[in-house]
N, CA, C and O atoms as CSV, one atom per row, in Angstrom:
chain,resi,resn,atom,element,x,y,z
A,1,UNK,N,N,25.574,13.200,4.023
A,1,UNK,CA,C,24.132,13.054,4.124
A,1,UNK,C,C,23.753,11.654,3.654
A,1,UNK,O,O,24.042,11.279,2.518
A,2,UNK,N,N,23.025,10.785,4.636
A,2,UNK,CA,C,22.866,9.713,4.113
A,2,UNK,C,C,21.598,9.240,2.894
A,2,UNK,O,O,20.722,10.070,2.649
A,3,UNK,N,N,21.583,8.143,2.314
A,3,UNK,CA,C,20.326,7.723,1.269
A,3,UNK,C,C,19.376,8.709,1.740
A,3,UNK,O,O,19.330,9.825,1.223
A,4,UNK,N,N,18.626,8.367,2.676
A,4,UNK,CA,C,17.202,8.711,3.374
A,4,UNK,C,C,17.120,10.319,3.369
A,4,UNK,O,O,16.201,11.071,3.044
A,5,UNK,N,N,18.355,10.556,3.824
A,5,UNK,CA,C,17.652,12.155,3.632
A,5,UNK,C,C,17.564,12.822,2.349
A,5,UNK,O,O,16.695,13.625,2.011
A,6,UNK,N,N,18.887,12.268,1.437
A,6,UNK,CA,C,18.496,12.909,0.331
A,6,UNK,C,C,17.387,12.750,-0.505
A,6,UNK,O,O,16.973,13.514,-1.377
A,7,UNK,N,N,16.553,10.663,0.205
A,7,UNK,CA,C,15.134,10.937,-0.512
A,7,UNK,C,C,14.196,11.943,0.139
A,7,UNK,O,O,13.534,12.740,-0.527
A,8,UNK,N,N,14.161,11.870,1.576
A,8,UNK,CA,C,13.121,13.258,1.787
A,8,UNK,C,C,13.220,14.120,1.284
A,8,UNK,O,O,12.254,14.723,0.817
A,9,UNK,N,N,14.744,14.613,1.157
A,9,UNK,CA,C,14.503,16.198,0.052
A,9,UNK,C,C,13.906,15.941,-1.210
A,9,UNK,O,O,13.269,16.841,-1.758
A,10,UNK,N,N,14.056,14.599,-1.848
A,10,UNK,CA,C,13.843,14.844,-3.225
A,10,UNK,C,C,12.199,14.868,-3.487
A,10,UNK,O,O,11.402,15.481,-4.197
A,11,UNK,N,N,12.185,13.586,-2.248
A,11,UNK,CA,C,10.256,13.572,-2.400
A,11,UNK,C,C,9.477,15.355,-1.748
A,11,UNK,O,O,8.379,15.849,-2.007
A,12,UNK,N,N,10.553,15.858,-0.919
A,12,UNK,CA,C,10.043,17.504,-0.432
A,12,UNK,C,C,9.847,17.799,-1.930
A,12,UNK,O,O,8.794,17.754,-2.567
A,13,UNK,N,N,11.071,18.109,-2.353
A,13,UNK,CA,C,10.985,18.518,-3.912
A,13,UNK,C,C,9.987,18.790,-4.826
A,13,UNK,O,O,9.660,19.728,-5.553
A,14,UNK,N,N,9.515,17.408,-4.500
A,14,UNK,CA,C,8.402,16.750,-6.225
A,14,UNK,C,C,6.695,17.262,-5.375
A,14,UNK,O,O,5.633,17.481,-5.958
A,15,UNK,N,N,6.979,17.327,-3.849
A,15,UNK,CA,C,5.265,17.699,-3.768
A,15,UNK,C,C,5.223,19.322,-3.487
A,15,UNK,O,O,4.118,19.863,-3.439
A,16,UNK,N,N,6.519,20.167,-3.284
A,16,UNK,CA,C,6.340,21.675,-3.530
A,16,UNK,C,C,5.806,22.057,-4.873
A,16,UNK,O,O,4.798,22.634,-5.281
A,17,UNK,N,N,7.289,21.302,-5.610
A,17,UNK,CA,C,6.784,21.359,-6.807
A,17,UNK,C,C,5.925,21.013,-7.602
A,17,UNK,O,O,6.264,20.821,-8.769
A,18,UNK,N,N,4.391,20.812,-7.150
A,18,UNK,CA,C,3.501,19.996,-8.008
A,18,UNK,C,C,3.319,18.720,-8.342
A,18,UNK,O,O,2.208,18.222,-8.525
A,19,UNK,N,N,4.752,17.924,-8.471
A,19,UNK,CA,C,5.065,16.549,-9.132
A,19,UNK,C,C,3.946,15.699,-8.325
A,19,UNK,O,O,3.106,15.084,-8.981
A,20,UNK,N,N,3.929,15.669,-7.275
A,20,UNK,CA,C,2.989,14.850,-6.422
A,20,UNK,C,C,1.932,15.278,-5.927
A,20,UNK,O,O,1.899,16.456,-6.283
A,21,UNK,N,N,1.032,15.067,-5.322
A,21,UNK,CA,C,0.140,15.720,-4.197
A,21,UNK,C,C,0.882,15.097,-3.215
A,21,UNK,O,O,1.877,14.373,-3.257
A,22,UNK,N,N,0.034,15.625,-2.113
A,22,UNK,CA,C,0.186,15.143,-0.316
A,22,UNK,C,C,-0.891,14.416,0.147
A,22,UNK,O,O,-0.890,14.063,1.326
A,23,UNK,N,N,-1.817,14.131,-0.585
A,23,UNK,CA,C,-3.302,13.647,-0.108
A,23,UNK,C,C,-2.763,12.140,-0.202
A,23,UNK,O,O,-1.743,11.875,-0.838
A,24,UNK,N,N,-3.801,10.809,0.729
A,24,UNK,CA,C,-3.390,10.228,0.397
A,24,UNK,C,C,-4.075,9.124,-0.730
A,24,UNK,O,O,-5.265,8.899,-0.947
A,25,UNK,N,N,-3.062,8.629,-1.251
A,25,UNK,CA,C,-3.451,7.520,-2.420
A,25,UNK,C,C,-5.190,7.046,-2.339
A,25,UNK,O,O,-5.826,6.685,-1.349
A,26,UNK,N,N,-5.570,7.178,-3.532
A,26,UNK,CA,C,-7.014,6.789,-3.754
A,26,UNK,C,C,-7.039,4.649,-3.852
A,26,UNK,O,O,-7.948,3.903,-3.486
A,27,UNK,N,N,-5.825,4.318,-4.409
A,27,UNK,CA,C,-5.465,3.032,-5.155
A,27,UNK,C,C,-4.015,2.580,-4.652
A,27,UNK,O,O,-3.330,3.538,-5.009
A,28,UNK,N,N,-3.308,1.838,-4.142
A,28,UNK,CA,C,-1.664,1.554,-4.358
A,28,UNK,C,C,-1.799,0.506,-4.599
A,28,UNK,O,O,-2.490,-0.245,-3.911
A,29,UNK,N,N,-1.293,0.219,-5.450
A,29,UNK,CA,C,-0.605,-1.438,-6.585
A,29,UNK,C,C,0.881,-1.372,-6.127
A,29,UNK,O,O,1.597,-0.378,-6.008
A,30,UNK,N,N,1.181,-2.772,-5.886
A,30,UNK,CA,C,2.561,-3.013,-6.362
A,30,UNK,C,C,2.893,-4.038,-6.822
A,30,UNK,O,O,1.962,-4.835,-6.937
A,31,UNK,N,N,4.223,-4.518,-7.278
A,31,UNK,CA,C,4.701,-5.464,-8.444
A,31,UNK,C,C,6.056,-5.185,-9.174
A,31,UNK,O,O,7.028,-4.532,-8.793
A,32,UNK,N,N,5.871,-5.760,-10.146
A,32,UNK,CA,C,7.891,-5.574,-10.348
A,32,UNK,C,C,8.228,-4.638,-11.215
A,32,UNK,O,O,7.979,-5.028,-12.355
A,33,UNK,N,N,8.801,-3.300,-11.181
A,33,UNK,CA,C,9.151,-2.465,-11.798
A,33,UNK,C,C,8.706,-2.617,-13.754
A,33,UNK,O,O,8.805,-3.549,-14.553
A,34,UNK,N,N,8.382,-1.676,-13.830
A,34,UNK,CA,C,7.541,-1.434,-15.232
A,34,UNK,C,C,7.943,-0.567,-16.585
A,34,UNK,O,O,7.444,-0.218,-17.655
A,35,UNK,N,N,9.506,-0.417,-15.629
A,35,UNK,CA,C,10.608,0.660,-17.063
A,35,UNK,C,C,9.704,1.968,-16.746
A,35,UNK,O,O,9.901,2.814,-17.619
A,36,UNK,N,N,8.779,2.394,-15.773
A,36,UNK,CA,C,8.771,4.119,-15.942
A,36,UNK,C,C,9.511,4.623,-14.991
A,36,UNK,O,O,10.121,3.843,-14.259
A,37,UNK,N,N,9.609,5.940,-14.811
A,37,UNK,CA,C,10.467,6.772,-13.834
A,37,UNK,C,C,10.049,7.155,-12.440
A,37,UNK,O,O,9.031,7.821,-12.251
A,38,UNK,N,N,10.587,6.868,-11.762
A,38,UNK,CA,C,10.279,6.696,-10.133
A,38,UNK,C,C,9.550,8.705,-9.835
A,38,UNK,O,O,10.339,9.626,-10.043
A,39,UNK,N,N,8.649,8.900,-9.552
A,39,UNK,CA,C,8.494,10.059,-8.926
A,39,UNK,C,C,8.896,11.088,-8.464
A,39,UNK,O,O,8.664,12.273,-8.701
A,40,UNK,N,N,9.892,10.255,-7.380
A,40,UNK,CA,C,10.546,10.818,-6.632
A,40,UNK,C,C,12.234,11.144,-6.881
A,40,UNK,O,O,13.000,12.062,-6.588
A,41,UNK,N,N,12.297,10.263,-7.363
A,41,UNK,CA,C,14.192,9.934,-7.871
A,41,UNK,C,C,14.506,9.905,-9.069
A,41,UNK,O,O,15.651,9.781,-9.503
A,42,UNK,N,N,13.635,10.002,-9.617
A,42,UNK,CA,C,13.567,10.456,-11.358
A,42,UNK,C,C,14.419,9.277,-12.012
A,42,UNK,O,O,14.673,9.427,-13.208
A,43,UNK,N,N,15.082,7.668,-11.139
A,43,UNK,CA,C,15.683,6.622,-11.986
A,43,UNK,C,C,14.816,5.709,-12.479
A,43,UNK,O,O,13.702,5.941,-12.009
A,44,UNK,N,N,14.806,4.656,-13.306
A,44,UNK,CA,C,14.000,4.054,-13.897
A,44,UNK,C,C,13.752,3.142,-12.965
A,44,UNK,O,O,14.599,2.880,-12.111
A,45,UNK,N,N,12.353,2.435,-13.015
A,45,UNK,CA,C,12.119,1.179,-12.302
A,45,UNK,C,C,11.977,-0.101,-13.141
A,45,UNK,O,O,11.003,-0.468,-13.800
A,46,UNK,N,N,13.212,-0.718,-12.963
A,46,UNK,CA,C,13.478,-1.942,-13.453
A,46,UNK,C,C,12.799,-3.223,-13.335
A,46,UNK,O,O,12.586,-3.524,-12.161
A,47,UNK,N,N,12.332,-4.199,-14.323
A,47,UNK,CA,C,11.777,-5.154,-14.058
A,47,UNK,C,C,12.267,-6.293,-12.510
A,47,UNK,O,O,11.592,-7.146,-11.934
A,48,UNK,N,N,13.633,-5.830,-12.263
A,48,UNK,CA,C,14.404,-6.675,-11.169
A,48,UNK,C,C,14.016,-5.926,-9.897
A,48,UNK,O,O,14.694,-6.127,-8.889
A,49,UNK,N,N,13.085,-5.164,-9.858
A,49,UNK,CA,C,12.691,-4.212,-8.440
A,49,UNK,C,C,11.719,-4.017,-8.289
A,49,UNK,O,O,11.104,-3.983,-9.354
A,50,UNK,N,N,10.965,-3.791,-7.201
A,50,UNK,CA,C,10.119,-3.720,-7.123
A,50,UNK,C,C,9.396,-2.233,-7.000
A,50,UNK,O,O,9.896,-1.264,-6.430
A,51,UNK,N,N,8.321,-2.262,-7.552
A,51,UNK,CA,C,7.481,-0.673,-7.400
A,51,UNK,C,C,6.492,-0.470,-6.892
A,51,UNK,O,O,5.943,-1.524,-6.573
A,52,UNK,N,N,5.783,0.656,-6.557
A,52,UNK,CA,C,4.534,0.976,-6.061
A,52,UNK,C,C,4.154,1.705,-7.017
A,52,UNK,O,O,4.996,2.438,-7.536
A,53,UNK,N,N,2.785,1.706,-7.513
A,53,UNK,CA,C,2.054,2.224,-7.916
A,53,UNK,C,C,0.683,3.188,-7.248
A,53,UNK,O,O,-0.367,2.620,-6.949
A,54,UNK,N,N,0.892,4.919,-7.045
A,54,UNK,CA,C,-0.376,5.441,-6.541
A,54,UNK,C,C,-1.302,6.212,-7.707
A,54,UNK,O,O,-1.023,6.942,-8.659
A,55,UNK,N,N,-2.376,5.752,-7.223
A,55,UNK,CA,C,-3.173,6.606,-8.353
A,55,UNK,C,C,-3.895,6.892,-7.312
A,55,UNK,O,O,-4.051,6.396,-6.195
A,56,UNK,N,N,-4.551,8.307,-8.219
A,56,UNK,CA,C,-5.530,9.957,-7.221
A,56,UNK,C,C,-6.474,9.597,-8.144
A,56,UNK,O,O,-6.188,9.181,-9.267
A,57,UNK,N,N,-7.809,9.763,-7.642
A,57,UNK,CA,C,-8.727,10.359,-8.390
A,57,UNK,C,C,-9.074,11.545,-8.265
A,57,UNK,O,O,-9.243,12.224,-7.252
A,58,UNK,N,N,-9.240,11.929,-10.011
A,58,UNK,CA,C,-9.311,13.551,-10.376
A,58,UNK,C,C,-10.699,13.868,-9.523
A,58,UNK,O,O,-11.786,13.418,-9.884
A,59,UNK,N,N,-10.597,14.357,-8.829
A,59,UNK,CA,C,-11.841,15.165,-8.320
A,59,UNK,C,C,-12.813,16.403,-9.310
A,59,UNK,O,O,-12.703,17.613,-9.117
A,60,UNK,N,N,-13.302,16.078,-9.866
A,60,UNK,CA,C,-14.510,17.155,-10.744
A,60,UNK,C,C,-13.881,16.539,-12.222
A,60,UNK,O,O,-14.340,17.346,-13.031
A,61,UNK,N,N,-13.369,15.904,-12.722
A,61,UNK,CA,C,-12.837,15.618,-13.988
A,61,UNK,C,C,-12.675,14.338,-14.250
A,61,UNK,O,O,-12.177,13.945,-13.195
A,62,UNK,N,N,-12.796,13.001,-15.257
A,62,UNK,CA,C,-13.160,11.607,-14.947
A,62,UNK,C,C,-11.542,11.304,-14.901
A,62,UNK,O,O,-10.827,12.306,-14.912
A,63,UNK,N,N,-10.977,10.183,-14.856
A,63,UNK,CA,C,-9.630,9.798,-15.163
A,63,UNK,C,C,-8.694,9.506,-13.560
A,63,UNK,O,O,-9.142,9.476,-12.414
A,64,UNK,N,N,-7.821,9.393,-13.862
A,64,UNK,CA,C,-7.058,8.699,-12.495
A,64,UNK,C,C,-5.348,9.881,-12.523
A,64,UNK,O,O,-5.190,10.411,-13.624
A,65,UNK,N,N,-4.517,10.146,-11.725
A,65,UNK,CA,C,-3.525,10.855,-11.933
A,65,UNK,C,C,-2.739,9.524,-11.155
A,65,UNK,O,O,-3.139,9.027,-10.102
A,66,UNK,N,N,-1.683,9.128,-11.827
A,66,UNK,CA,C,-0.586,7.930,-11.541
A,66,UNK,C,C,0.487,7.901,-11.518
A,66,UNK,O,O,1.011,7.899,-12.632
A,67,UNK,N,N,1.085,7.876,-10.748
A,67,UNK,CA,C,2.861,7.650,-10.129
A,67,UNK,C,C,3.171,6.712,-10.071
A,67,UNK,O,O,2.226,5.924,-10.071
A,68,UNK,N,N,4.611,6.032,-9.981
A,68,UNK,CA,C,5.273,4.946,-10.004
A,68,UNK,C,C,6.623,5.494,-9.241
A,68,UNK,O,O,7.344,6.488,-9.323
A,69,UNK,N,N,6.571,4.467,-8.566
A,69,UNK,CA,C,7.909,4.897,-7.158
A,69,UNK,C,C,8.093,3.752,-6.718
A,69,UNK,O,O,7.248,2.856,-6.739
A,70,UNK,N,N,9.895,3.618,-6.008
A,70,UNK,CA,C,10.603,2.569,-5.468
A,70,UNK,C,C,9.672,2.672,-4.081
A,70,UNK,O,O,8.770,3.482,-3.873
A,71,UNK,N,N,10.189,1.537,-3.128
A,71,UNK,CA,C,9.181,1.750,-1.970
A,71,UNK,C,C,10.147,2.703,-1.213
A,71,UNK,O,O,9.677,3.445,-0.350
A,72,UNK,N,N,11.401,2.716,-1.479
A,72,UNK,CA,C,11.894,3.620,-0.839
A,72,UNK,C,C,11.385,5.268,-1.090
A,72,UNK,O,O,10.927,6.185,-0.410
A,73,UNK,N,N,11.600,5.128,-1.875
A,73,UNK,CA,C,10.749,6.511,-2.239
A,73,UNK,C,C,9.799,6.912,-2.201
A,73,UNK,O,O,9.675,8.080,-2.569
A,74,UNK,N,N,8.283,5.961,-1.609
A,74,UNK,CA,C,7.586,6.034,-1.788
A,74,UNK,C,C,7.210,6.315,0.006
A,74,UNK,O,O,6.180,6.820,0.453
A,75,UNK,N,N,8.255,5.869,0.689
A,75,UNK,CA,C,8.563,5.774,1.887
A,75,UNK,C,C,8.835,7.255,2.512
A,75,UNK,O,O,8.474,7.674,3.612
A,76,UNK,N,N,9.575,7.929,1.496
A,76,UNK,CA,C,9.984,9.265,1.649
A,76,UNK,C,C,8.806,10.062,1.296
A,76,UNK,O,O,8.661,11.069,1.990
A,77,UNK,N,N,7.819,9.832,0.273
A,77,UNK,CA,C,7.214,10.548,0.199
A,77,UNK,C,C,5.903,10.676,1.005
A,77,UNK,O,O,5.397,11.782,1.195
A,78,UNK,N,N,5.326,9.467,1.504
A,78,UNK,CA,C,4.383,9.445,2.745
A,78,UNK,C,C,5.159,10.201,3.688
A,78,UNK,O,O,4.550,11.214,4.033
A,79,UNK,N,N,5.862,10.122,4.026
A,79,UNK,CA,C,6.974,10.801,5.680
A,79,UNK,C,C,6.461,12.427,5.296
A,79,UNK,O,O,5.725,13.052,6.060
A,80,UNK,N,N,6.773,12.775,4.500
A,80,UNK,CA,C,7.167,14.381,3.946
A,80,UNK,C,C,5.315,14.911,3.731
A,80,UNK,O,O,4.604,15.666,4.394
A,81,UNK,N,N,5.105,14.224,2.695
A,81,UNK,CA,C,3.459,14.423,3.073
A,81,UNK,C,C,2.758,14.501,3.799
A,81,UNK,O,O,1.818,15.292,3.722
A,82,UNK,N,N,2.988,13.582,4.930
A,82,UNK,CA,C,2.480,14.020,6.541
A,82,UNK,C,C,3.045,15.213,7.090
A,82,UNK,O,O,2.271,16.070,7.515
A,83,UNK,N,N,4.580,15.438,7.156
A,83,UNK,CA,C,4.845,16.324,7.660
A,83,UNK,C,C,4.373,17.449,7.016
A,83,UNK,O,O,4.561,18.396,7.779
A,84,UNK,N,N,3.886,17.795,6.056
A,84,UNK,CA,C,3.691,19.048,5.523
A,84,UNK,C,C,1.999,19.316,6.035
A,84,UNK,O,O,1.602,20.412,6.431
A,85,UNK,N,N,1.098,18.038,5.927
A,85,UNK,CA,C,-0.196,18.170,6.194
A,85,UNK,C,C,-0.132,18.500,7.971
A,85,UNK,O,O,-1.038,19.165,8.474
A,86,UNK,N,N,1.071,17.942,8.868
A,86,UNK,CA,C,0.474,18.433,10.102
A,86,UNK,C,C,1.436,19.535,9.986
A,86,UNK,O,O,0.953,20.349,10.773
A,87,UNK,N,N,2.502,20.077,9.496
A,87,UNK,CA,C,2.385,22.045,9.260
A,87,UNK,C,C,1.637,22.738,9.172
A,87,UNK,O,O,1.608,23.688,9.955
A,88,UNK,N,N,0.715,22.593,8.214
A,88,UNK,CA,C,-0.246,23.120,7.244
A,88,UNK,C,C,-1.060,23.842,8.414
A,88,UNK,O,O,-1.160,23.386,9.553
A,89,UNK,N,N,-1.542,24.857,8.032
A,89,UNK,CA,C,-2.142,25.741,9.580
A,89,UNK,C,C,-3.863,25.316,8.897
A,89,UNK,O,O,-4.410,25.331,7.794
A,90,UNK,N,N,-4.246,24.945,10.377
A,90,UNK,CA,C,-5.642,24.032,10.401
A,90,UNK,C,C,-6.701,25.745,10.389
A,90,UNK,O,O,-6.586,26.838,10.942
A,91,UNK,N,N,-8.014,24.887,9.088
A,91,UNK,CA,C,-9.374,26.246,9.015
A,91,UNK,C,C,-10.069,25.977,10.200
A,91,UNK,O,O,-11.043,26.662,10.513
């Protein structure tokens, strides 16, 4: 199984499981890795790499909800997020 798929599973992973939403980004920053843990791949993001930054705004509550992800991963997780929003059975 190559890189790529095992990031789609992992980014599948993190938005079944809560870790993420599927909506998309309110904010994306990027810049050079900041020592927190990638989202999706749970490895650190190193000052020598580069990261993305998404932040959500809390809807009914003040504050921002913020992730930090490689672009690869971040790559995986837009892909998977779409695919789940055009699954998703339309009201």
């Amino acid at each position: 199984m190559g890189d790529e798929c095992i990031l789609r599973e992992k980014a599948l992973e993190a938005i079944i499981g809560g870790k993420l939403p599927t909506r998309k980004p309110d904010r994306t920053l990027g810049g050079l890795g900041s020592g927190k843990t990638c989202a999706v791949c749970s490895e650190l993001l190193t000052p020598t790499q580069m990261e993305l930054e998404i932040e959500f705004n809390r809807h009914g509550s003040p504050g921002l909800d913020t992730y930090h992800l490689h672009p690869r991963c971040f790559a995986a997780w837009e892909l998977e997020s779409h695919n789940m929003l055009a699954r998703a059975p339309s009201e």
